[in-house]
C-alpha positions as CSV (number, residue, x, y, z in Angstrom):
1,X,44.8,14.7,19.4
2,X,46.1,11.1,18.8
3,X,44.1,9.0,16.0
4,X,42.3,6.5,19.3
5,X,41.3,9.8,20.6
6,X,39.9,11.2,17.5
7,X,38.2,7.9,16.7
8,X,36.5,8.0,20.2
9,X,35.6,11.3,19.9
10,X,33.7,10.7,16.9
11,X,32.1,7.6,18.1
12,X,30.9,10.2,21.0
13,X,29.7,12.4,18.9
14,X,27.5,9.8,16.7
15,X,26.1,8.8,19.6
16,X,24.8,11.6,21.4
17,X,23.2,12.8,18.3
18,X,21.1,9.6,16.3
19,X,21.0,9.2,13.3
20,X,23.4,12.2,12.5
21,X,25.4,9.6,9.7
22,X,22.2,8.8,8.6
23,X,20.4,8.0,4.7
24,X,17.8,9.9,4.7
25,X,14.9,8.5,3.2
26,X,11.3,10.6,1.5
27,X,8.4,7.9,0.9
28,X,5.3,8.8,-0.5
29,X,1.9,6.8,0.8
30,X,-1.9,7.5,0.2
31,X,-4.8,6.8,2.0
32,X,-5.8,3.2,2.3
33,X,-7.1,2.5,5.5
34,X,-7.0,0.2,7.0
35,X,-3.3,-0.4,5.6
36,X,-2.4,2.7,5.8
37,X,-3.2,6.7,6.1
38,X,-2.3,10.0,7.7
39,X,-5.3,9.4,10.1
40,X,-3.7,5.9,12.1
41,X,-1.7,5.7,14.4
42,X,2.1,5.0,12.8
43,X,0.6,5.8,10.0
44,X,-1.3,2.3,10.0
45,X,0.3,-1.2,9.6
46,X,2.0,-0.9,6.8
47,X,3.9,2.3,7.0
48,X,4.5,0.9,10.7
49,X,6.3,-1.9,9.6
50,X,8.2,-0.5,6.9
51,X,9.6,2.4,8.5
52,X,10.8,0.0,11.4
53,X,12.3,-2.0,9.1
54,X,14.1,0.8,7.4
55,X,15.2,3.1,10.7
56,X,16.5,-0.3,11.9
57,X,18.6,-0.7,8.5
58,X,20.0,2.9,9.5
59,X,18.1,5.1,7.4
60,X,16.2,8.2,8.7
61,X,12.8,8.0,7.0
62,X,10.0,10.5,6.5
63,X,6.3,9.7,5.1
64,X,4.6,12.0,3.2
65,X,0.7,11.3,2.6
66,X,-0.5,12.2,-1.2
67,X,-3.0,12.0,-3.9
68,X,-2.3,8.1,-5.3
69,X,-1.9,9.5,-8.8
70,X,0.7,12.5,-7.4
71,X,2.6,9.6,-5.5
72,X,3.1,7.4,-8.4
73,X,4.1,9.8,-10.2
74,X,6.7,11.2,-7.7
75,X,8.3,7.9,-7.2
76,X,8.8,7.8,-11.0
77,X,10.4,10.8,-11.5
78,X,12.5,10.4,-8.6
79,X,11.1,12.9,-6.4
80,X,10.8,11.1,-3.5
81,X,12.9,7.7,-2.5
82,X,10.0,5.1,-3.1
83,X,6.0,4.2,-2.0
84,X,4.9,2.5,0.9
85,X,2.7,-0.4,0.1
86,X,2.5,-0.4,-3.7
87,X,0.9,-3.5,-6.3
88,X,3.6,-4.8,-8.6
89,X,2.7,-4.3,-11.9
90,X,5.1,-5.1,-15.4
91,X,4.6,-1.1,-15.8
92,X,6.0,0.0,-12.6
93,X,8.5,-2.6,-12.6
94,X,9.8,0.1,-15.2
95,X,10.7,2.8,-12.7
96,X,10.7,1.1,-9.0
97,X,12.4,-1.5,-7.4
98,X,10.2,-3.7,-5.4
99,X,11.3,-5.5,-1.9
100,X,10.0,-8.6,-0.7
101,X,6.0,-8.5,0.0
102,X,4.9,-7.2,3.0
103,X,1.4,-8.0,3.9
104,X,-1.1,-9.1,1.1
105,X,-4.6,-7.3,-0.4
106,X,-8.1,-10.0,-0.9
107,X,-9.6,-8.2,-3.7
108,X,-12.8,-8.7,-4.5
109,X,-15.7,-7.0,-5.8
110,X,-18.8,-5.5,-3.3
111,X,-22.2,-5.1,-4.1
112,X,-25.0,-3.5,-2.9
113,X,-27.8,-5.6,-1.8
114,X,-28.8,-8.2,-4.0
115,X,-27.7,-6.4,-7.2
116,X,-25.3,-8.1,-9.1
117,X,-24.0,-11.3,-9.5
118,X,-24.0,-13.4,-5.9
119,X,-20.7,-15.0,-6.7
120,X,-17.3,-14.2,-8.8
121,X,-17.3,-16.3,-11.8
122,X,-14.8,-14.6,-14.5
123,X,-14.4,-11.4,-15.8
124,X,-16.8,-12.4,-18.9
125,X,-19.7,-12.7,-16.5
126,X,-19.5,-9.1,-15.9
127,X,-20.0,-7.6,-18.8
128,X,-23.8,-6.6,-18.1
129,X,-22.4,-4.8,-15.2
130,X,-20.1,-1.4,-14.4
131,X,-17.1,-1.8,-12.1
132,X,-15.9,0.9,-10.5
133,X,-12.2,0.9,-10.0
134,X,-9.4,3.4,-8.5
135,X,-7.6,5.7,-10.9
136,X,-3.4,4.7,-11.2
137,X,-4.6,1.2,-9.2
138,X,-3.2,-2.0,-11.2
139,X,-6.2,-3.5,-12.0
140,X,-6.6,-7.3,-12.9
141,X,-5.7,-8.0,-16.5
142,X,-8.7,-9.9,-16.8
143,X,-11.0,-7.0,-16.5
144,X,-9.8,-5.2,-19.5
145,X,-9.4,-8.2,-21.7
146,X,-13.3,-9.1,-21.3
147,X,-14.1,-5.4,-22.1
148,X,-15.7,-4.7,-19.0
149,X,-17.1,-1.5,-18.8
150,X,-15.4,0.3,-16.2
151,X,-16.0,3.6,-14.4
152,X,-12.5,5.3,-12.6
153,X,-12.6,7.9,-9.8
154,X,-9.5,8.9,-7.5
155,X,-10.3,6.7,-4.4
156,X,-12.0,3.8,-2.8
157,X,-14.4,5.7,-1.2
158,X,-15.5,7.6,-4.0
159,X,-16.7,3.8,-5.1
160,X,-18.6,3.3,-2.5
161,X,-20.7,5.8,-2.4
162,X,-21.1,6.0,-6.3
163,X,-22.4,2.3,-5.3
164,X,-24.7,3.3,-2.8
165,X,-26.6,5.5,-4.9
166,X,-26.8,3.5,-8.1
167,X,-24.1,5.0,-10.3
168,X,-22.1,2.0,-11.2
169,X,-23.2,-2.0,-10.4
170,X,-20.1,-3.1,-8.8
171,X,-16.8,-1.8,-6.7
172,X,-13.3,-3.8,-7.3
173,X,-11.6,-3.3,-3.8
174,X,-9.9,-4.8,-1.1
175,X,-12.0,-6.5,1.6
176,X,-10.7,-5.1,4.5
177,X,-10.9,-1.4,3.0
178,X,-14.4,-2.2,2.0
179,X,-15.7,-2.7,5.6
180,X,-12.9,-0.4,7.0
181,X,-14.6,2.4,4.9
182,X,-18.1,1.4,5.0
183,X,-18.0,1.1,8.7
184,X,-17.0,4.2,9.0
185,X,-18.4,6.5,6.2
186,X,-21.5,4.7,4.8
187,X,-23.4,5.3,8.0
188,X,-26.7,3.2,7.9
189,X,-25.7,1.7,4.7
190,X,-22.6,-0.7,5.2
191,X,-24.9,-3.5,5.7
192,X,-26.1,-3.7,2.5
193,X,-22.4,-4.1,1.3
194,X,-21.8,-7.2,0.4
195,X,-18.7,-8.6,-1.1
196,X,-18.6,-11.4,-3.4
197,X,-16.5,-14.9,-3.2
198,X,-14.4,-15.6,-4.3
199,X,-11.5,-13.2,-4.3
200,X,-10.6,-11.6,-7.5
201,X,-6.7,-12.2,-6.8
202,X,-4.1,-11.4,-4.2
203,X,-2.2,-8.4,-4.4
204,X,1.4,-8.4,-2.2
205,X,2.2,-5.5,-1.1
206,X,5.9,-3.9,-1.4
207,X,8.1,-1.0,-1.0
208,X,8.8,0.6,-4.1
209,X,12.3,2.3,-4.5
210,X,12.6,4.5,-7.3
211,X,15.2,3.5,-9.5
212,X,16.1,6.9,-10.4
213,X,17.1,6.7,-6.8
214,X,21.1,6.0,-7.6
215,X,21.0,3.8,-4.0
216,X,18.1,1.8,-4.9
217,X,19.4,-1.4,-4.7
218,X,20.9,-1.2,-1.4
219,X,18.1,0.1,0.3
220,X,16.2,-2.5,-1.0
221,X,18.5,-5.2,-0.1
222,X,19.0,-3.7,3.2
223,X,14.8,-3.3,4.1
224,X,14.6,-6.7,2.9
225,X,17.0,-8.3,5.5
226,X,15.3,-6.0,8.5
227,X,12.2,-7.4,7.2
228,X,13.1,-11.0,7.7
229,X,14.8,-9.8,11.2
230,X,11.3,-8.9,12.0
231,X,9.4,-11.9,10.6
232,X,12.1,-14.2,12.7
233,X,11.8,-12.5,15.6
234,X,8.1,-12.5,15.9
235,X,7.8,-8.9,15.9
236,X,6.0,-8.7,12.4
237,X,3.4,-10.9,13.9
238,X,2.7,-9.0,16.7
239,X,2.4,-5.8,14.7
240,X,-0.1,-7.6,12.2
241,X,-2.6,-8.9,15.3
242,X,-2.6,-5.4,16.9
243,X,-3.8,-4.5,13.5
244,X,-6.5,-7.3,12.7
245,X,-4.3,-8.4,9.8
């Protein structure tokens, strides 16, 4: 077989079966709906737009949906290739390279009834008060440096209906999981939720690549430039209305 032949035949071959040169890549993601979870469709927005990014950089990419605190940790001991829609933090910065954001988080902190504080006026003001928060979740800085007393359980919902009954004063959360979860899990309850204003902070988004990933820089690099092809094209804001983001 002549070398244009062999050439063809290879480019024959690559096409008929997709993706058979391909990077495979073995992200971790938890449940955090309405972002993300095993339960939407895609996987929710998030994992939607980052695997689209990614397949269209050339990788082949699989999502596997854990325990937050078993997903962190697999992403830092290089287990799997990165997380899907992690918080930057100085700690993880440590063992993950981060891409450009991808959507953002409102956090604030929910209520229930008229217990509480009506608005969010610094961390000091809540000191009479227990927060819940999310085990392995980068919490604001803030909260520990007024010595809030703070209560951790393994997710959001947990929170919730620890609130419901009493338990703790206050949930730190994003908004749209708030209602997300208390439409959906609080029954008659989720209108006594209520969330306080302002926000706590913003919290971007990003895909974290391990950096015990030896091609963590590239596949950064490469989602980050499919990412921007999709904000360009108009295509990430379609994706984000679908979604109600």
């Amino acid at each position: 077989m002549t070398q244009p032949s062999l050439i063809a035949c290879l480019l024959a071959l690559t096409c008929l079966v997709p993706g058979a040169w391909a990077r495979k890549l073995v992200l971790a993601a938890t449940e955090y709906p309405p972002y993300y979870s095993e339960t939407l469709p895609d996987g929710g927005p998030v994992t939607e737009l980052t695997v689209m990014a990614l397949r269209r950089a050339g990788y082949e990419v699989e999502v596997r949906f854990l325990p937050w605190a078993r997903a962190l940790r697999l992403g830092q001991q290089g287990e799997v290739d990165g997380l899907v829609g992690v918080w930057r933090s100085p700690d993880r910065e440590a063992a993950f390279r981060f891409s450009h954001p991808v959507v953002s988080n409102r956090i604030v902190l929910c209520r229930k009834g008229h217990h509480g504080p009506a608005r969010f006026t610094g961390f000091a003001a809540l000191r009479p008060y227990t927060v819940g928060v999310v085990r392995g979740y980068a919490d604001p800085p803030g909260l520990a440096a007024a010595q809030v007393r703070t209560e951790a359980v393994n997710d959001d919902l947990q929170n919730l209906r620890k609130l419901m009954v009493g338990h703790i004063d206050l949930v730190l959360i994003d908004s749209r999981v708030a209602q997300h979860l208390a439409d959906r899990h609080l029954l008659g309850l989720a209108s006594e939720l209520d969330c306080l204003r302002p926000a706590v902070q913003e919290h971007p988004q990003y895909l974290a690549v391990s950096r015990r990933v030896a091609d963590a820089a590239s596949i950064v690099a490469a989602f980050n430039e499919r990412l921007r092809g999709l904000r360009d094209s108009g295509e990430f804001e379609e994706i984000a209305a679908r979604w109600g983001l």
